[in-house]
Kinemage of the C-alpha trace (Angstrom):
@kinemage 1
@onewidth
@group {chain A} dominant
@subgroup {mainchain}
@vectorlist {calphas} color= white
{ca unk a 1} P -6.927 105.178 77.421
{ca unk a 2} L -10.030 103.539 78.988
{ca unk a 3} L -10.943 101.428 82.116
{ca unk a 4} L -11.960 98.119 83.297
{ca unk a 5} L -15.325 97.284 83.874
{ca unk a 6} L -16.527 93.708 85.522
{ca unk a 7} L -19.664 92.156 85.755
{ca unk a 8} L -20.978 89.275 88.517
{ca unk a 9} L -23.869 87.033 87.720
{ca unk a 10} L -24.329 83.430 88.328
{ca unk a 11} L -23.833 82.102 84.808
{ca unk a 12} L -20.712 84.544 84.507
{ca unk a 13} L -17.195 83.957 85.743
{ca unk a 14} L -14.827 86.856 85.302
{ca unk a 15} L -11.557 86.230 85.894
{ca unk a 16} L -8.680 88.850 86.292
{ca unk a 17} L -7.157 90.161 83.561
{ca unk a 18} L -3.448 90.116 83.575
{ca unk a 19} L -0.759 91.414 81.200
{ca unk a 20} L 0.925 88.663 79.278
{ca unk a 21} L 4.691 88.139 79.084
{ca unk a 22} L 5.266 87.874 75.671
{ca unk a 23} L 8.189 89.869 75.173
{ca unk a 24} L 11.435 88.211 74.551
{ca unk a 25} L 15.081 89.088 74.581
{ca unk a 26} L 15.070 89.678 71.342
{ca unk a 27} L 12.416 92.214 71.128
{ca unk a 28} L 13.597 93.485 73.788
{ca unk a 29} L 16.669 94.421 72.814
{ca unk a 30} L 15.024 95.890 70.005
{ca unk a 31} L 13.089 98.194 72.019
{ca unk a 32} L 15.535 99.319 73.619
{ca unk a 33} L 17.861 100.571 71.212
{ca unk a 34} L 14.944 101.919 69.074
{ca unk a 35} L 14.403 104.135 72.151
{ca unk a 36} L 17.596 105.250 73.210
{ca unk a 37} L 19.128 105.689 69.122
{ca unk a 38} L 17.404 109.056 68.847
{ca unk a 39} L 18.371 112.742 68.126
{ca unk a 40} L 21.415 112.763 69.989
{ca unk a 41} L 23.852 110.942 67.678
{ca unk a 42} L 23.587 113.490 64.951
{ca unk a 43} L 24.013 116.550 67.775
{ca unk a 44} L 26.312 115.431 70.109
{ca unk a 45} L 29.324 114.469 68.613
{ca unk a 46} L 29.939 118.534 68.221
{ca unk a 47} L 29.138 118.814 71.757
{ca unk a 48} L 31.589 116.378 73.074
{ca unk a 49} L 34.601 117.378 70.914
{ca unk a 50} L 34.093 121.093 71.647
{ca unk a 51} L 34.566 120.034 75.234
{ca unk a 52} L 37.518 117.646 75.117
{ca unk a 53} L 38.922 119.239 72.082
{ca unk a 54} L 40.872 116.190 70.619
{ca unk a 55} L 39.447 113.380 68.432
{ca unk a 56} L 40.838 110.530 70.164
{ca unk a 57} L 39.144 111.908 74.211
{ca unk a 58} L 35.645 112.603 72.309
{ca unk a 59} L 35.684 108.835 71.746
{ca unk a 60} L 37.259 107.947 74.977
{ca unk a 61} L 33.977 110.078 75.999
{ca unk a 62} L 31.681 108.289 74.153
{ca unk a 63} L 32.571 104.795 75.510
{ca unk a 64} L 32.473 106.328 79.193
{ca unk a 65} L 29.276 107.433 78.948
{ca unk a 66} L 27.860 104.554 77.144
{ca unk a 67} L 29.118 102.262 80.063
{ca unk a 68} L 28.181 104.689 82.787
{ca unk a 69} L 24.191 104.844 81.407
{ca unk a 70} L 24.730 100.569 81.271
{ca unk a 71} L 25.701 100.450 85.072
{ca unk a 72} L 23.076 103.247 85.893
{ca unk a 73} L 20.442 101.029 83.628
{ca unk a 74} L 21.486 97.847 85.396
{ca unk a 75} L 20.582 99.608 89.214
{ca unk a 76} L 17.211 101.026 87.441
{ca unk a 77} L 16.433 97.604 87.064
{ca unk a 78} L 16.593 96.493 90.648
{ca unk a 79} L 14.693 99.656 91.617
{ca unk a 80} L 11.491 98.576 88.394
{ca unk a 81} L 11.725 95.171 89.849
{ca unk a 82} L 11.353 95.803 93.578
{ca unk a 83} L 9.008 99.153 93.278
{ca unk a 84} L 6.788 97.976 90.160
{ca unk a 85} L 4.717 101.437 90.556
{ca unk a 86} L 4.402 104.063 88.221
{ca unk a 87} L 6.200 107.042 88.240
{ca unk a 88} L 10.097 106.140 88.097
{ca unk a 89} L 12.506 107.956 89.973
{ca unk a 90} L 10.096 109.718 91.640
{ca unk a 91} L 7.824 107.141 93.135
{ca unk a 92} L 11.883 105.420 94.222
{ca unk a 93} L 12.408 108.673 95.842
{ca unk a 94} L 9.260 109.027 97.654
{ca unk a 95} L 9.506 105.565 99.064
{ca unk a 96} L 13.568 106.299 100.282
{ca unk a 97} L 13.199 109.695 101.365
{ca unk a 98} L 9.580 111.096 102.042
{ca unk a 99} L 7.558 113.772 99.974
{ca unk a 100} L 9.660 117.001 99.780
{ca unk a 101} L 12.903 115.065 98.121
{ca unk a 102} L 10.597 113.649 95.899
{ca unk a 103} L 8.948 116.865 94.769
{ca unk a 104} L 11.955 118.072 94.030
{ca unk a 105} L 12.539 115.034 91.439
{ca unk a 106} L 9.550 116.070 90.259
{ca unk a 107} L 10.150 119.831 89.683
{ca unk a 108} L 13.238 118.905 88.389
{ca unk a 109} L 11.930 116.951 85.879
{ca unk a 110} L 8.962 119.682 85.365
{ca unk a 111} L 11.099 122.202 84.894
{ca unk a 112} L 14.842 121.067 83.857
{ca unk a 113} L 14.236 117.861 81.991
{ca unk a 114} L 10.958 117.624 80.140
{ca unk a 115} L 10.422 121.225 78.729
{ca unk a 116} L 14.459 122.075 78.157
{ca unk a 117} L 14.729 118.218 76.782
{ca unk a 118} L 11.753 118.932 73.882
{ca unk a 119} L 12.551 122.341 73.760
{ca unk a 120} L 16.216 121.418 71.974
{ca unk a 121} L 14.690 118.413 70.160
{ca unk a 122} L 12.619 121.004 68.091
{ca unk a 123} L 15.436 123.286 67.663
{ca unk a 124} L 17.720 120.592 66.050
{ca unk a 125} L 14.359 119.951 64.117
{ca unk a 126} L 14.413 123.350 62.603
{ca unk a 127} L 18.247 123.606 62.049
{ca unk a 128} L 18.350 120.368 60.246
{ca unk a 129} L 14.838 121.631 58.140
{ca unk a 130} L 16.266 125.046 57.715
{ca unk a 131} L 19.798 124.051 57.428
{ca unk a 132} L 19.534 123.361 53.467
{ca unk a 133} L 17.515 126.549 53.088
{ca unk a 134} L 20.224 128.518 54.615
{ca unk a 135} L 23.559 126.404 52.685
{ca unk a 136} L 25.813 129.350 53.349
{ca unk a 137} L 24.392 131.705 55.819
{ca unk a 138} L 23.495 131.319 59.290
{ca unk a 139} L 19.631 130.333 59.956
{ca unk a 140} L 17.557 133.433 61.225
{ca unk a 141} L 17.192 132.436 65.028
{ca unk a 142} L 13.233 133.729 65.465
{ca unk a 143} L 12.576 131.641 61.888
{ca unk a 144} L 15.044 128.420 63.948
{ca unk a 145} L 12.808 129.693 67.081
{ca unk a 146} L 9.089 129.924 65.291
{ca unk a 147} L 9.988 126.598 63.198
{ca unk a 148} L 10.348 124.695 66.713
{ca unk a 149} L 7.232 126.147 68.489
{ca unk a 150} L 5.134 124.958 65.403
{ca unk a 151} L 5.810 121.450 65.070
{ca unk a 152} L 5.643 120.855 69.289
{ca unk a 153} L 2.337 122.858 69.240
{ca unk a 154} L 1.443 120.119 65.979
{ca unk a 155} L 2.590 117.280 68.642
{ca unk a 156} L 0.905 118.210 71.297
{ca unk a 157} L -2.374 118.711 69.325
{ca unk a 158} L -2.265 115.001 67.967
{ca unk a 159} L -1.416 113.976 71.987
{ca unk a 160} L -4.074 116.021 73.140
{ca unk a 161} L -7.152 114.539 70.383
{ca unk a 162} L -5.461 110.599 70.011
{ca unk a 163} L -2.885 109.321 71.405
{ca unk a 164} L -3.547 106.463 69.263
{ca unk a 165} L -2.472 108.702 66.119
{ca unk a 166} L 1.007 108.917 67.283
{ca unk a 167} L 1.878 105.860 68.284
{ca unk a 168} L 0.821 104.556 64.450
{ca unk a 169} L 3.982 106.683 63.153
{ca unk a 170} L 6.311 105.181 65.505
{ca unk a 171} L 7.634 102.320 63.089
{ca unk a 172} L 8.628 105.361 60.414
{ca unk a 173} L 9.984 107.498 62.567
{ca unk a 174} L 12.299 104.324 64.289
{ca unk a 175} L 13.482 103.440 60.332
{ca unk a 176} L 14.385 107.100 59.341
{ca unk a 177} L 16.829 106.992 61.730
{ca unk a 178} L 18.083 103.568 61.336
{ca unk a 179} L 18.391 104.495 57.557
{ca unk a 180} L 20.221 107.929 58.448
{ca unk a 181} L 22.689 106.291 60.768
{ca unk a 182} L 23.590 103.152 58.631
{ca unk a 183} L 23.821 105.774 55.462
{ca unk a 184} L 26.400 107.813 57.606
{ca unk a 185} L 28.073 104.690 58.443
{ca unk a 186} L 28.950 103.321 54.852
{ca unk a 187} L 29.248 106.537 53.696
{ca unk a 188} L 31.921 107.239 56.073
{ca unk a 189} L 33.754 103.562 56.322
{ca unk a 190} L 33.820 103.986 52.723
{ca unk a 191} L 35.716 107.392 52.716
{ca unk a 192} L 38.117 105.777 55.588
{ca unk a 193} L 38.688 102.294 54.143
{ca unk a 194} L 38.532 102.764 50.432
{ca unk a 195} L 40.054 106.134 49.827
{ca unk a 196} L 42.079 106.301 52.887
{ca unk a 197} L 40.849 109.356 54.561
{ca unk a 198} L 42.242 109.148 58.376
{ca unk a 199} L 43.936 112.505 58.592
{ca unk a 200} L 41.552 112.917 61.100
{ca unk a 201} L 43.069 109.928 63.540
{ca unk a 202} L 46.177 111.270 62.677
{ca unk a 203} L 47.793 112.570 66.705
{ca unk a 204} L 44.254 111.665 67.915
{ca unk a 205} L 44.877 113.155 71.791
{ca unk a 206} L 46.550 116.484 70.932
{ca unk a 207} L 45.652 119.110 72.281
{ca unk a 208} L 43.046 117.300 74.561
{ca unk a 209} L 41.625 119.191 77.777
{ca unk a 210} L 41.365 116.522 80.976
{ca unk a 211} L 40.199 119.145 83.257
{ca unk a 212} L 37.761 117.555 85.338
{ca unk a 213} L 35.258 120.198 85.197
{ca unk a 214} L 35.425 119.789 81.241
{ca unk a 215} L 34.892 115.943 81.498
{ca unk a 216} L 31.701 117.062 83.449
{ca unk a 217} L 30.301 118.959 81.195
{ca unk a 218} L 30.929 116.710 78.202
{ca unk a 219} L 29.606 113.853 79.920
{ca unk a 220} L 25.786 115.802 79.210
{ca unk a 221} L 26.109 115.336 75.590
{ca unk a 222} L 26.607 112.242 76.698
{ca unk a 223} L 23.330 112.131 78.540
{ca unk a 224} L 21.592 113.148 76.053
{ca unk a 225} L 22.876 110.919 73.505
{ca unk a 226} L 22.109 107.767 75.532
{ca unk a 227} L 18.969 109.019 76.917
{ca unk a 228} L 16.034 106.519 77.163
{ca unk a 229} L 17.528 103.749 79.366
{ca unk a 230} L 15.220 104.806 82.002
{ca unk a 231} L 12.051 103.696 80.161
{ca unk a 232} L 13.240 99.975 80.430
{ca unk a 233} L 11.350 99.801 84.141
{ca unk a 234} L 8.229 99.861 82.201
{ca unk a 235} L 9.146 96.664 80.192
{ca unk a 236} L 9.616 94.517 83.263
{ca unk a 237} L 5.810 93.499 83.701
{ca unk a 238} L 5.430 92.120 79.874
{ca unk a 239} L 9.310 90.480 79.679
{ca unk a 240} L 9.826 86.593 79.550
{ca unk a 241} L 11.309 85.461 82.794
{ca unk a 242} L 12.534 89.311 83.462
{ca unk a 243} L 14.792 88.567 86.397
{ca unk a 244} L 17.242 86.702 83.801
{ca unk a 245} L 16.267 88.474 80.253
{ca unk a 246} L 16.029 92.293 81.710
{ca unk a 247} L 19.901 92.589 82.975
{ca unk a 248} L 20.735 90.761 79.905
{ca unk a 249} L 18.754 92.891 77.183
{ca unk a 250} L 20.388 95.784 78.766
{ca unk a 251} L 24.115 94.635 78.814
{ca unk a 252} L 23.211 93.427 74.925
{ca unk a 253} L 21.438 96.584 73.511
{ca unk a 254} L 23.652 99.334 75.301
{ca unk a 255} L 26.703 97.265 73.924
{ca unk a 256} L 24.910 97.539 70.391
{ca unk a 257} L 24.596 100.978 70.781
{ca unk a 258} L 27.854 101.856 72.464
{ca unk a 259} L 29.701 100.471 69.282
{ca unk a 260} L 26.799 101.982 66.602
{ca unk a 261} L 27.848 105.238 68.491
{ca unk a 262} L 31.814 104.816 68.384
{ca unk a 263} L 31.400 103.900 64.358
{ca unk a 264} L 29.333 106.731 63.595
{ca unk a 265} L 31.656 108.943 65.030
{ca unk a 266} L 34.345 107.495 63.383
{ca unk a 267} L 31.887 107.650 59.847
{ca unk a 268} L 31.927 111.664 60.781
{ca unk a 269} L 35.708 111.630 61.007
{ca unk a 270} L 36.169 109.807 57.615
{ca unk a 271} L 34.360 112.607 55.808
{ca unk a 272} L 35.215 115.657 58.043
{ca unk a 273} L 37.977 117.163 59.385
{ca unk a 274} L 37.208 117.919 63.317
{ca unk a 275} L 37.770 122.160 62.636
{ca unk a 276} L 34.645 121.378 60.053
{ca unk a 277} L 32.795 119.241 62.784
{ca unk a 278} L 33.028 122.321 65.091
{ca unk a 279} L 32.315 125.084 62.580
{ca unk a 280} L 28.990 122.853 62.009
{ca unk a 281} L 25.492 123.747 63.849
{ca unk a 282} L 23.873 120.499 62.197
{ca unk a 283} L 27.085 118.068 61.658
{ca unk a 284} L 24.674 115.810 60.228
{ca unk a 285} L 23.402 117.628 57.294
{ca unk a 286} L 27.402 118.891 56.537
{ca unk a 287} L 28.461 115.630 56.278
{ca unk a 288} L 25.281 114.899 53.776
{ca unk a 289} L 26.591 118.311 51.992
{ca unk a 290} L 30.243 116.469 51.738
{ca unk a 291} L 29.359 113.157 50.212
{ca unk a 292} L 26.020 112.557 49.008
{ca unk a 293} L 25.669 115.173 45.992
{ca unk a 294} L 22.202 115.734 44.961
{ca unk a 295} L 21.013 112.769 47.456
{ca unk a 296} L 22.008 115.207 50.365
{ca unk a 297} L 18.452 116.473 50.959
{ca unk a 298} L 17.571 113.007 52.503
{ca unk a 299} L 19.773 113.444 55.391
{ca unk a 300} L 18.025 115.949 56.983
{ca unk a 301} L 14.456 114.746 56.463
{ca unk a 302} L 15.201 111.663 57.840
{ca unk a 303} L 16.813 113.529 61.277
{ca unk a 304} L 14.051 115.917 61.442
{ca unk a 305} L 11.554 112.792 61.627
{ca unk a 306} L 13.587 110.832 64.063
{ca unk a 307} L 13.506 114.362 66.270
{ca unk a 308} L 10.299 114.054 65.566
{ca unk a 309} L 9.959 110.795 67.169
{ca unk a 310} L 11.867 111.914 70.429
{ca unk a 311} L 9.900 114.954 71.528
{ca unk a 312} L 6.669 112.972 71.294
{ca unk a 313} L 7.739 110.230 73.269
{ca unk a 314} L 9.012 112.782 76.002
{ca unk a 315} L 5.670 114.555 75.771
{ca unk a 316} L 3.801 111.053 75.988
{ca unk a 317} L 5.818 109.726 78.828
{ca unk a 318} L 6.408 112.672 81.427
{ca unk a 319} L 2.968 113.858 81.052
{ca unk a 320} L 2.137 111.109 82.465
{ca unk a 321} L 4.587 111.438 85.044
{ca unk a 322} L 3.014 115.111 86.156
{ca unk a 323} L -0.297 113.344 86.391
{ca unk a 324} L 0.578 110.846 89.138
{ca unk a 325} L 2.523 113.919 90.878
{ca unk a 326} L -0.858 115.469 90.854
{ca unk a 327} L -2.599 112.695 92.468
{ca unk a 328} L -0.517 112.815 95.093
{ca unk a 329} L -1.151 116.450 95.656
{ca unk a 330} L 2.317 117.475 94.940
{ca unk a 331} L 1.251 119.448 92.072
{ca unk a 332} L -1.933 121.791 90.953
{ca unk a 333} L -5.213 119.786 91.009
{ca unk a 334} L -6.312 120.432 87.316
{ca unk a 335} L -2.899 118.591 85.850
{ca unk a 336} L -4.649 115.246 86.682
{ca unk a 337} L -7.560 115.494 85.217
{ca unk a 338} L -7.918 113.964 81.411
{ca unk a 339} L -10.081 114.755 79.092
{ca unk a 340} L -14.121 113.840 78.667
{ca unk a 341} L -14.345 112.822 74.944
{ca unk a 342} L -10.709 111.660 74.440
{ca unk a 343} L -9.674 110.134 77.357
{ca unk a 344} L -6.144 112.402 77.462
{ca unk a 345} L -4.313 113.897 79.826
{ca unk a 346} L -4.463 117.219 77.980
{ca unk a 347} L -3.874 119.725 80.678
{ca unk a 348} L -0.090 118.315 81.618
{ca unk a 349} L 0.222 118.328 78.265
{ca unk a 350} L -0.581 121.817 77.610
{ca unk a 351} L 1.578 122.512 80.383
{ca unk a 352} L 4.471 120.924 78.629
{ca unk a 353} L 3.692 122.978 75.934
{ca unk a 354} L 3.880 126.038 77.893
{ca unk a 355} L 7.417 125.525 79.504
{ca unk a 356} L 8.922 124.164 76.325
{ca unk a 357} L 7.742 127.559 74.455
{ca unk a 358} L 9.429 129.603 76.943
{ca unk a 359} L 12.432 127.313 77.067
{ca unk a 360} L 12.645 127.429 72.759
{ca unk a 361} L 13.304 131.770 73.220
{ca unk a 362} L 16.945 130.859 74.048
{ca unk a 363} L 17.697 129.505 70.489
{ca unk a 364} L 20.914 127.762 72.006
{ca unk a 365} L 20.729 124.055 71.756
{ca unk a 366} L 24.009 123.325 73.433
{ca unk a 367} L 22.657 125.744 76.350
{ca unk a 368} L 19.677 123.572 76.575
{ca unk a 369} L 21.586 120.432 76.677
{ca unk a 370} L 23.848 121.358 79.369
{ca unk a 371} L 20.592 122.415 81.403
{ca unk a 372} L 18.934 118.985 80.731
{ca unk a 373} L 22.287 117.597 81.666
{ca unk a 374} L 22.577 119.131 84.868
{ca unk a 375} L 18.679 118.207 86.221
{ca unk a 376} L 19.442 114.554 85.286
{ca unk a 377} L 22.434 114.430 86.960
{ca unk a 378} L 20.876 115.726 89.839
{ca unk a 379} L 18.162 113.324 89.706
{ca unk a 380} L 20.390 110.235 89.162
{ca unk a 381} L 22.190 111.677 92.299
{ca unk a 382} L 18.860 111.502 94.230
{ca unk a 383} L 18.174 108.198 93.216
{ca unk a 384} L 20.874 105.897 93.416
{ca unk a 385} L 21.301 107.667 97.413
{ca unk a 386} L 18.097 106.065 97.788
{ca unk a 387} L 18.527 103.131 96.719
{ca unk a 388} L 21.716 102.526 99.008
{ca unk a 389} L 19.164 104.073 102.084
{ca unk a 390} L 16.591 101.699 100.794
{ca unk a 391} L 19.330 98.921 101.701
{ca unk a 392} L 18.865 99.797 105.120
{ca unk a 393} L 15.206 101.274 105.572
{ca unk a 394} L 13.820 98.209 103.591
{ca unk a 395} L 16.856 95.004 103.975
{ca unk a 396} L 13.437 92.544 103.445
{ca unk a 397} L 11.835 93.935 100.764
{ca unk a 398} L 11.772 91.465 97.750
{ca unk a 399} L 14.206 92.046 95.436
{ca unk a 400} L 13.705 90.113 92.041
{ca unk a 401} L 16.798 91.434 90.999
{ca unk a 402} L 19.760 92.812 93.231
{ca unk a 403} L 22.800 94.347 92.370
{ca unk a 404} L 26.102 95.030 94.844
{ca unk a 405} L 25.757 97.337 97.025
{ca unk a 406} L 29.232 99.118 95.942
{ca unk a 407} L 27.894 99.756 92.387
{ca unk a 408} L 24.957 102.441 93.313
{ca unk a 409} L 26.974 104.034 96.005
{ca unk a 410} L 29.914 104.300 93.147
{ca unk a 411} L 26.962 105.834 90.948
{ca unk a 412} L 26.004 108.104 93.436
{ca unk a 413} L 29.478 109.659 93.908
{ca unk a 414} L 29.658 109.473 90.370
{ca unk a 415} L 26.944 111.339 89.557
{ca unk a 416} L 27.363 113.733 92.886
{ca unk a 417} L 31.001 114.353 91.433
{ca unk a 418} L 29.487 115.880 87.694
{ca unk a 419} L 26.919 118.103 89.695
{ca unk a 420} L 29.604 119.593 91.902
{ca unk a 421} L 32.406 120.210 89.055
{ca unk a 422} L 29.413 121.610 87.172
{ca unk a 423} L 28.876 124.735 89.764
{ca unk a 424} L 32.579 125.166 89.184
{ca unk a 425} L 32.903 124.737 85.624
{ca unk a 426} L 29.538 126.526 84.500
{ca unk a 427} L 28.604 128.792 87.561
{ca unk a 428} L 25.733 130.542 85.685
{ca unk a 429} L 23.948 127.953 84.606
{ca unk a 430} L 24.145 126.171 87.731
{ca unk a 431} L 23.168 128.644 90.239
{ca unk a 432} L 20.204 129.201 87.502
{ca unk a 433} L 19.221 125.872 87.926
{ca unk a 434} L 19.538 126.033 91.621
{ca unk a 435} L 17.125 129.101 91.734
{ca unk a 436} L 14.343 127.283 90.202
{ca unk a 437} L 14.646 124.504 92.452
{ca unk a 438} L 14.339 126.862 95.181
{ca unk a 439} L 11.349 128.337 93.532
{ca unk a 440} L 9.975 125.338 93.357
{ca unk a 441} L 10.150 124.341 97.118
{ca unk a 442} L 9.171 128.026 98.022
{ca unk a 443} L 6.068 126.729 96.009
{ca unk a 444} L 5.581 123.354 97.488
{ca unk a 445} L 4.974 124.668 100.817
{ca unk a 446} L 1.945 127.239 99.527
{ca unk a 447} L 0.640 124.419 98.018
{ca unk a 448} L 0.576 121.595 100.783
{ca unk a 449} L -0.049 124.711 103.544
{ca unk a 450} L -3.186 123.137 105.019
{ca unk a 451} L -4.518 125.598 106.809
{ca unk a 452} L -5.081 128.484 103.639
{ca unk a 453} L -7.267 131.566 104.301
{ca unk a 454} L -10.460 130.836 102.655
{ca unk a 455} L -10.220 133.417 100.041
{ca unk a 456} L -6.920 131.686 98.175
{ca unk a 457} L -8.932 128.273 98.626
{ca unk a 458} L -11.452 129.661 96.938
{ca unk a 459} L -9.378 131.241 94.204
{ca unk a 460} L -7.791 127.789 93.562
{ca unk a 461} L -11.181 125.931 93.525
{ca unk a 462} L -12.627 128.717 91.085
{ca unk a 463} L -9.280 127.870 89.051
{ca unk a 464} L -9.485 124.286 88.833
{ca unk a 465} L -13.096 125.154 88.162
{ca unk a 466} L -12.371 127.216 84.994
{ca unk a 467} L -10.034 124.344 83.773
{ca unk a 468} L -12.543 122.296 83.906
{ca unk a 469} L -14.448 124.061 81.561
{ca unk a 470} L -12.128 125.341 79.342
{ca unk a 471} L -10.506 121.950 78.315
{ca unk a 472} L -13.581 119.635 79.125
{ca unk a 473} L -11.692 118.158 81.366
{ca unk a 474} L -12.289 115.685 84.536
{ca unk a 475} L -10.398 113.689 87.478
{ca unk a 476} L -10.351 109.860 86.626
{ca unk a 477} L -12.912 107.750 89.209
{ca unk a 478} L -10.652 105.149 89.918
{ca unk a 479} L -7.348 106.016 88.893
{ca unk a 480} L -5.744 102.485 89.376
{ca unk a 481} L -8.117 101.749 86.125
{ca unk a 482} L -6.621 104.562 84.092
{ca unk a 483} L -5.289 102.475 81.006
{ca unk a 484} L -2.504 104.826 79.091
{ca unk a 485} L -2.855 103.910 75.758
């Protein structure tokens, strides 16, 4: 991270300093499946098929989702294109509908997303680490639990002193798991197509739930699986001729990954029967136990560093997200400050750190997954409502690219429809959820009260005051010049 300095003199001509489009469609359909391929594939197949309970629906499943996150990709697009700020869904949000909906996007994401999304990452981390410690016991949950907190805290230490230092592993974590996907994949065609094991195909729908409130809740695996579409607005500024080459990298790389998806699963069929995908916590690593012999210890190291890969990238990103919700006062002052020496945002990252600890306690990935599930859903309902309001508020507004008007409102309902059967199917969780966005408003409105008694400004200066100290820590001058590296 840095910033921009410029100079005038009479025998020096700066000129501006522009990003270049370089990118093509190639790379970047490359960059797009190396950030949505992550953890998911080698979790959520379990998650799915406890839900639907049939082989044949699970996959049914898997292609729904897949072309659900390509139509809710395609109207992200529109939304990068026409509102090229950062922030995402929360800077679309606060330009449809005002600040409070828009906090709420944020304190969804603060509180539902980001922690509870990194928070399972680094549980799957320790199952599939602890997994082959523990071949025919179950794994101690405060050893799954203490496992998890120590690599984030490891994370968020390298985020916190160089950015620069994580980004340089990126290329090994993106081929371990390319190499544990395409070793489940010929490992399993092999099993299907040269020794004929399909007993697993064999009455593919029986048995299968289609209650709608169980389609709901499956769809999150499904979520979670895809996850990383959303990142594609912040390609759009560096892609050749983007209005032509954006729609089309996504239709290309979420097809590529639609049908890597529905062959892995199929690769998992070959080699397991679905009771022994269900009796699994880390599917992966049983299927590694099944049909690699002494080779199956590679299976799991190469998950835990594509986990690996996935919580740091959530870290990297929605910190920075928290910081430009700070800078517009909609959360505590010290969260966008960065650091002196190091040029990091290391208090929202700290904070991350917090949240995710508490969130790790519960030990129940699938739990976590549902809750991450739920807060997306609830922003994609948010979103796409503003972007059919946006039709209306703003009909002049350039619009690079445009989609029909019927396919965010059909998203909207969509999405709307899985938060509603949701409260039905998993009251608990949902009114949970609902609580803490409640909390959060009650929250909102002691922070933006204007007129405080002096003694809680005070408190809240000396606060910010002792952050400041603690961490080193600073508010950018300018921060149109911050420069996330």
């Amino acid at each position: 991270m840095g910033s921009k300095k410029t100079e005038d003199s009479d025998d020096l001509k700066v000129e501006k300093v522009v990003i270049k489009r370089q990118i093509t469609l190639l790379h970047g359909v490359a960059i797009i499946v190396g950030i949505i391929i992550g953890s998911g594939i080698f979790v959520s197949p379990v998650g799915i098929l406890k839900e639907v309970k049939s082989v044949g629906l699970s996959l049914v499943m898997w292609v729904l989702c897949g072309i659900y996150n390509t139509l809710c990709a395609i109207c992200y697009a529109e939304l990068g294109t026409t509102i090229p700020e950062s922030g995402g869904e929360y800077i679309y949000i606060k330009r449809a509908f005002g600040d409070i909906p828009a906090f709420i996007c944020l304190w969804i994401n603060f509180l539902l997303i980001c922690p509870v999304g990194i928070a399972a990452s680094a549980l799957i981390f320790s199952l599939y680490i602890l997994k082959p410690v523990f071949p025919d016991c179950d794994i101690p949950e405060e050893g799954l639990a203490l496992l998890a907190a120590c690599i984030f805290c490891l994370l968020i230490a390298v985020n916190c002193h160089n950015v620069k230092w994580a980004a340089k592993v990126q290329v090994v974590i993106t081929a371990s798991k390319l190499i544990a996907l395409a070793i489940i994949i010929v490992i399993g065609l092999y099993y299907i197509i040269g020794k004929g094991e399909t007993e697993s195909f064999m009455n593919a729908f029986e048995g299968s739930d289609y209650g709608a409130g169980t389609i709901a809740i499956s769809f999150y695996s499904g979520f979670w699986a895809y996850s990383g579409w959303s990142y594609l607005n912040f390609l759009v500024g560096e892609l050749v001729d983007p209005n032509r080459n954006l729609p089309r990298a996504i239709m290309i790389s979420m097809t590529v990954v639609i049908v890597t998806y529905l062959i892995a699963n199929v690769a998992y069929l070959g080699v397991l029967s679905p009771a022994e995908m269900l009796l699994s916590p880390a599917v992966a690593v049983t299927f590694g136990d099944y049909s690699m012999g002494i080779m199956a210890w590679l299976m799991p190291v190469l998950i835990a560093i594509s986990v690996c890969g996935t919580m740091n990238g959530c870290a990297l990103s929605m910190s920075r997200l928290f910081f430009v919700g700070a800078q517009n006062k909609q959360f505590p002052t010290f969260m966008s400050m960065i650091d002196v020496k190091r040029m990091t945002p290391s208090p929202s990252l700290l904070v991350i750190l917090i949240l995710t600890m508490l969130y790790v306690s519960s030990k129940d990935i699938f739990f976590l997954i549902e809750m991450e599930g739920f807060g997306f859903a609830s922003v994609l309902t948010m979103v796409f409502a503003g972007q059919v309001y946006l039709r209306y508020k703003e009909p002049n507004i350039p619009r690079p690219i445009q989609v029909h008007i019927a396919l965010p409102i059909a998203l909207f309902l969509i999405s709307f429809g899985i938060v509603v059967l949701t409260f039905y199917q998993k009251p608990k969780e949902s009114f949970m959820a609902l609580g803490l966005v409640a909390a959060g408003l009650i929250l909102y409105f002691i922070g933006t009260w204007k007129n405080k008694p002096k003694e809680i400004s005070q408190k809240i200066h000396s606060f910010n005051i002792m952050i400041q100290k603690l961490l080193i820590v600073i508010p950018p001058e300018n921060t149109e010049d911050v420069d996330w590296e």
